[in-house]
LUMMI-523362 format. One record per residue (C-alpha): x, y, z. Coordinates in steps of 0.02 Angstrom, whole numbers, plus 50000, padded with zeros to 5 digits. Layout:
REM LUMMI-523362
{pt {X,Y,Z}}
...
//
This chain:
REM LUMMI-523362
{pt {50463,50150,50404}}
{pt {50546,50291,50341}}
{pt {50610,50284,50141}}
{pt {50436,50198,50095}}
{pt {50294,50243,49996}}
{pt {50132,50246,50081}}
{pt {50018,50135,49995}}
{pt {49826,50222,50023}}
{pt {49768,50380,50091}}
{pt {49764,50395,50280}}
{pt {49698,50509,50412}}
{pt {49817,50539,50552}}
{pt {49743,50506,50721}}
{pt {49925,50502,50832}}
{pt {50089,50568,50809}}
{pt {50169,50672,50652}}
{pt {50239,50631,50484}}
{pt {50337,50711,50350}}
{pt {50280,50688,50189}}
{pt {50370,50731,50008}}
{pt {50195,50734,49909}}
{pt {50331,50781,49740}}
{pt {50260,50613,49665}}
{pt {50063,50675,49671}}
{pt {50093,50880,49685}}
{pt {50261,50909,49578}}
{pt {50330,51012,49712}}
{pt {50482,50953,49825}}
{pt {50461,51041,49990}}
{pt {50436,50925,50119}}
{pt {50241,50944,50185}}
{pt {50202,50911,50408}}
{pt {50069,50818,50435}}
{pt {49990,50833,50610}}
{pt {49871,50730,50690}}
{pt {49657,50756,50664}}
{pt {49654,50814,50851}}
{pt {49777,50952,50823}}
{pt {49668,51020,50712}}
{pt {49536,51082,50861}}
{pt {49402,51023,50772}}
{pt {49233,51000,50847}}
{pt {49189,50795,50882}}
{pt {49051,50805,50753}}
{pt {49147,50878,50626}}
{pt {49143,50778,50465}}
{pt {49301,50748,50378}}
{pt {49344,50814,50225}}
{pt {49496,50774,50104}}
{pt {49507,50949,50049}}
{pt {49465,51048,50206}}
{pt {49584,50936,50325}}
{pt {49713,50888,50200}}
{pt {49843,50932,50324}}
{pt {49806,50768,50434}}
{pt {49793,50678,50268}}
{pt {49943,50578,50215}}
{pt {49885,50548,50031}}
{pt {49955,50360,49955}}
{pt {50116,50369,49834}}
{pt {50181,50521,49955}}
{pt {50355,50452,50021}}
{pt {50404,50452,50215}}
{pt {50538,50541,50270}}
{pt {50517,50565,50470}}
{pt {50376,50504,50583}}
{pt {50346,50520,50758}}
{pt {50211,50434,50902}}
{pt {50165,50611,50981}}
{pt {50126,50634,51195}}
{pt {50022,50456,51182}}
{pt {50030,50353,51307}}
{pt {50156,50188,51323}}
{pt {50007,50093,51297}}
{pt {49922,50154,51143}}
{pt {50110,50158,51058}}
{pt {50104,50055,50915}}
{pt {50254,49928,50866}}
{pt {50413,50019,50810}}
{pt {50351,50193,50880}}
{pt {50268,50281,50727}}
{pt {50132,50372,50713}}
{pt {49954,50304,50722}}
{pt {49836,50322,50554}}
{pt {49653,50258,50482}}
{pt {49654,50208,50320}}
{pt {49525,50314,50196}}
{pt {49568,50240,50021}}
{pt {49645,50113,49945}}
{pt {49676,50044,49756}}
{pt {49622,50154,49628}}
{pt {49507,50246,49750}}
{pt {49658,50321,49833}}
{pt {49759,50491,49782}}
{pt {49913,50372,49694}}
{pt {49781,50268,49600}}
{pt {49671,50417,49538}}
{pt {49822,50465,49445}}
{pt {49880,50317,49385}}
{pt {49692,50292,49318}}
{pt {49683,50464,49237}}
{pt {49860,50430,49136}}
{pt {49816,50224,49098}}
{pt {49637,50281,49043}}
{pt {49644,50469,48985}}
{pt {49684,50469,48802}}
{pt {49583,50512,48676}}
{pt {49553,50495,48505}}
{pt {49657,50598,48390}}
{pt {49552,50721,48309}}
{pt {49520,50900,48281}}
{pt {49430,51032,48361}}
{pt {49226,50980,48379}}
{pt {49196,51190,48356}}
{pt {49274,51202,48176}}
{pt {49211,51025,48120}}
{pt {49032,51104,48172}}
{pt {49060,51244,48090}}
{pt {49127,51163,47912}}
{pt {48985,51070,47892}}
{pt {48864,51191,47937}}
{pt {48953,51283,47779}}
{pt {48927,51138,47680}}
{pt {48734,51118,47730}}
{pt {48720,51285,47673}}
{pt {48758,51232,47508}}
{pt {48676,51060,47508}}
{pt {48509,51155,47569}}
{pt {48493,51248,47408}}
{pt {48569,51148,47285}}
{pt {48431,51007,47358}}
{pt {48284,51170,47343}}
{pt {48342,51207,47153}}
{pt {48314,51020,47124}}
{pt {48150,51023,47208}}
{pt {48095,51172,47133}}
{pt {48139,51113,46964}}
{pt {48081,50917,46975}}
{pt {47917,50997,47048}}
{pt {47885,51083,46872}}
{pt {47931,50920,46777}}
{pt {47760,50825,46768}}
{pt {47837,50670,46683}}
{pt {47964,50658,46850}}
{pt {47940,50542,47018}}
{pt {47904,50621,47167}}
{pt {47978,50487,47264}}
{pt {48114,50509,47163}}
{pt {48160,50672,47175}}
{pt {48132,50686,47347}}
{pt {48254,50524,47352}}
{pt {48364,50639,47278}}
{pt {48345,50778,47386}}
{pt {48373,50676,47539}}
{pt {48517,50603,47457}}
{pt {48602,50786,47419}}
{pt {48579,50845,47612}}
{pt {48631,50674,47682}}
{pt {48799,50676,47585}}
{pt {48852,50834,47647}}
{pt {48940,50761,47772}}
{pt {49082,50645,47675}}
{pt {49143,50507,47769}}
{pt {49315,50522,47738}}
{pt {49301,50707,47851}}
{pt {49375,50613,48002}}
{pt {49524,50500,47951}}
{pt {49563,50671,47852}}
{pt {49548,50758,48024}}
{pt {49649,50628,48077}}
{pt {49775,50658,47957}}
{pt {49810,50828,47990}}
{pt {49843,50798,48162}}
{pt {49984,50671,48133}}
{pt {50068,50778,48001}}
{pt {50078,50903,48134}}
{pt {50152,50763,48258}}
{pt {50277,50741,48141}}
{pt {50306,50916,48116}}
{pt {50337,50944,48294}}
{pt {50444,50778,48313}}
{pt {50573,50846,48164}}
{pt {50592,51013,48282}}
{pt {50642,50898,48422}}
{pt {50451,50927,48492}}
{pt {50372,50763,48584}}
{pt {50182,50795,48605}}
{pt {50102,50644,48734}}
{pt {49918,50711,48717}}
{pt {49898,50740,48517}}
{pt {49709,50802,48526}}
{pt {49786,50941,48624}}
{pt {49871,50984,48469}}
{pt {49724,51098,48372}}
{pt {49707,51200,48526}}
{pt {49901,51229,48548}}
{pt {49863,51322,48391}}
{pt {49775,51463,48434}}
{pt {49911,51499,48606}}
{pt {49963,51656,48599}}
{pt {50090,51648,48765}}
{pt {50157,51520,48850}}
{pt {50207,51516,49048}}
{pt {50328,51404,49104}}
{pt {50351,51368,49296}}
{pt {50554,51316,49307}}
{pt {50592,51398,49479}}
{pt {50727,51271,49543}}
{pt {50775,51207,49412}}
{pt {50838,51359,49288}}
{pt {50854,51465,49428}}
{pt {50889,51458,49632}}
{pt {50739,51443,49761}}
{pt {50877,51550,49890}}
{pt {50791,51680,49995}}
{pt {50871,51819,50099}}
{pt {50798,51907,50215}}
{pt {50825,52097,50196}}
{pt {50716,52156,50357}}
{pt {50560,52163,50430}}
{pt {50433,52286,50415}}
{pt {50347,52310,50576}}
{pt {50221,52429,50626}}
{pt {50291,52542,50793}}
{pt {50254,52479,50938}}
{pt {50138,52656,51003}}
{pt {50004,52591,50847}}
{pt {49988,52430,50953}}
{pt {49966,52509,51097}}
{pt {49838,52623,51016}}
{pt {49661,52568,51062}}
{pt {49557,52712,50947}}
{pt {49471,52642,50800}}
{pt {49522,52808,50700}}
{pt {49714,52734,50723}}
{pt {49785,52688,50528}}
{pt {49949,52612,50493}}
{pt {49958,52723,50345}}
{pt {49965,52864,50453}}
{pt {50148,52811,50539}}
{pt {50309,52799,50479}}
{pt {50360,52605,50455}}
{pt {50543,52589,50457}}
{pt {50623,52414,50385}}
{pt {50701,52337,50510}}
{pt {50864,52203,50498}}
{pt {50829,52039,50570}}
{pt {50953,52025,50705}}
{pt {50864,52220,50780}}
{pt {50701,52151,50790}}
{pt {50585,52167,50959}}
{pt {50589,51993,51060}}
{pt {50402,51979,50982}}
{pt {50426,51987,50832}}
{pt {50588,51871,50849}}
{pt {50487,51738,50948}}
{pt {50335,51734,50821}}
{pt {50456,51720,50661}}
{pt {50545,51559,50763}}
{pt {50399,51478,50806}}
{pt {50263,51515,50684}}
{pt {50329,51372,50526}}
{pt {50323,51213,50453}}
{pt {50493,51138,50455}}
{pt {50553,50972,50488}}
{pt {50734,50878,50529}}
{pt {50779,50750,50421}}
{pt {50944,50665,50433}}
{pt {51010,50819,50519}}
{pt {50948,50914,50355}}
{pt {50828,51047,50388}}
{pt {50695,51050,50277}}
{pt {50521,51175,50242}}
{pt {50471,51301,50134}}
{pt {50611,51416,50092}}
{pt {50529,51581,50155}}
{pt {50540,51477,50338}}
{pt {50721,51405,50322}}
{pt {50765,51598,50260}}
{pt {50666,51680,50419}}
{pt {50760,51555,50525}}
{pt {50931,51583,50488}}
{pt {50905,51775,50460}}
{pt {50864,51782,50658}}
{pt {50989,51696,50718}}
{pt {50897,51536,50772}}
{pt {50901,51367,50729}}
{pt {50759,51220,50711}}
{pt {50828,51063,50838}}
{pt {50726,50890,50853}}
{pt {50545,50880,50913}}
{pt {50488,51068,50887}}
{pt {50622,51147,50971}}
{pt {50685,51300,50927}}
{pt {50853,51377,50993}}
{pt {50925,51557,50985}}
{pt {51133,51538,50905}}
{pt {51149,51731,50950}}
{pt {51170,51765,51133}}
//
């Protein structure tokens, strides 16, 4: 049904789908899946999650639009939709994988293992010849244990380490959660926190939110039609002259491939896709209609 979350990861065997994977991916463009057949895969092809993700409908991802694709009346399943073998379920599946890596992921707050290393190798340092200047010395005592002083030098390398180093660590890490929380700073991963430290830049991703995700199509550049037709080897497209072109002066080629060659879908009378498509679309004079069709506006 359309509205619902799908609950495991399945492979599409009939029909079409459209997916918003925002949930698992972050990004709100709606994503087409097609069936494993439309794929042209070979029959002994092995699947794989990565490699055919695009007949993949991953679990948490919500359904907007389905369809039963050219099946026949007989292999159409109740209600119409698409037909689908489920890969995953549970925490196996894409929805529990992340719900498993934010219920199980947290780790203890410490500092960074590289400078802790290094501190105490500083304070072996130390503890190595303060424990050789007692050995050297006890050595030249004759009225001294042995056992004894080399109890004592044991005891000297040993406590080099103290064992208040980690609540300390520990420490210093929560003053600097507090430090952050009185700027109006809420840190979720607090071991993160030591190697914030040494950031020197920060990139932030906000397209769509601070600013618009609007394209417009200011022409195509197309290489002239005599290059085409050129069949030397020796023929360069840095050789000619490639003019910019405005959408609605375009060959019939070049209109026909822009029309047809994207990923958007109809939902609710909405057209949805990738922005670069709806922009293409509209810039030509076409529009996207139910079931792949694709009509010119512009006589």
């Amino acid at each position: 049904r359309v509205d619902t979350i799908c609950p495991a990861d399945v492979v599409l065997l009939h029909g079409s789908v459209a997916l918003n994977e925002s949930a698992l991916t972050g990004e709100s463009t709606p994503q087409l899946k097609e069936p494993l057949s439309a794929l042209g895969l070979p029959g002994e092809t092995q699947l794989c999650l990565q490699t055919h993700r695009a007949s993949i409908v991953l679990g948490g991802t919500k359904l907007l639009q389905h369809s039963s694709g050219s099946q026949s009346r007989q292999l159409l399943p109740p209600g119409g939709g698409a037909v689908g073998f489920v890969l995953r379920t549970g925490f196996s599946s894409s929805q529990g994988k992340l719900m498993r890596t934010i219920l199980y992921s947290s780790e203890r707050v410490t500092g960074n293992t590289t400078e802790i290393l290094l501190f105490i190798l500083f304070l072996l340092a130390f503890a190595i010849a303060a424990a050789a200047h007692v050995l050297y010395m006890g050595l030249h005592d004759p009225t001294r244990s042995r056992w004894k002083l080399v109890l004592h030098c044991l005891m000297i390398v040993t406590s080099v380490v103290p064992p208040e180093l980690p609540m300390e660590l520990s420490l210093a890490v929560n003053h600097s959660l507090l430090a952050l929380h009185k700027l109006g700073v809420f840190c979720t991963e607090p071991f993160r926190i030591p190697l914030a430290g040494k950031l020197k830049a920060c990139c932030f991703d906000k397209t769509g939110t601070l600013t618009s995700d609007d394209l417009v199509v200011e022409g195509v550049a197309a290489a002239p039609t005599s290059l085409l037709l050129q069949s030397s080897k020796h023929a360069s497209i840095a050789d000619c002259h490639i003019e910019l072109l405005p959408p609605l002066f375009l060959p019939t080629q070049t209109t026909l491939v822009l029309a047809g060659c994207h990923a958007l879908v109809t939902v609710d009378g909405e057209l949805l896709g990738d922005p670069m498509d709806k922009a293409g679309m509209n810039a030509i004079g076409w529009s996207y209609q139910q079931d792949a069709v694709c009509v010119c506006r512009i006589p």
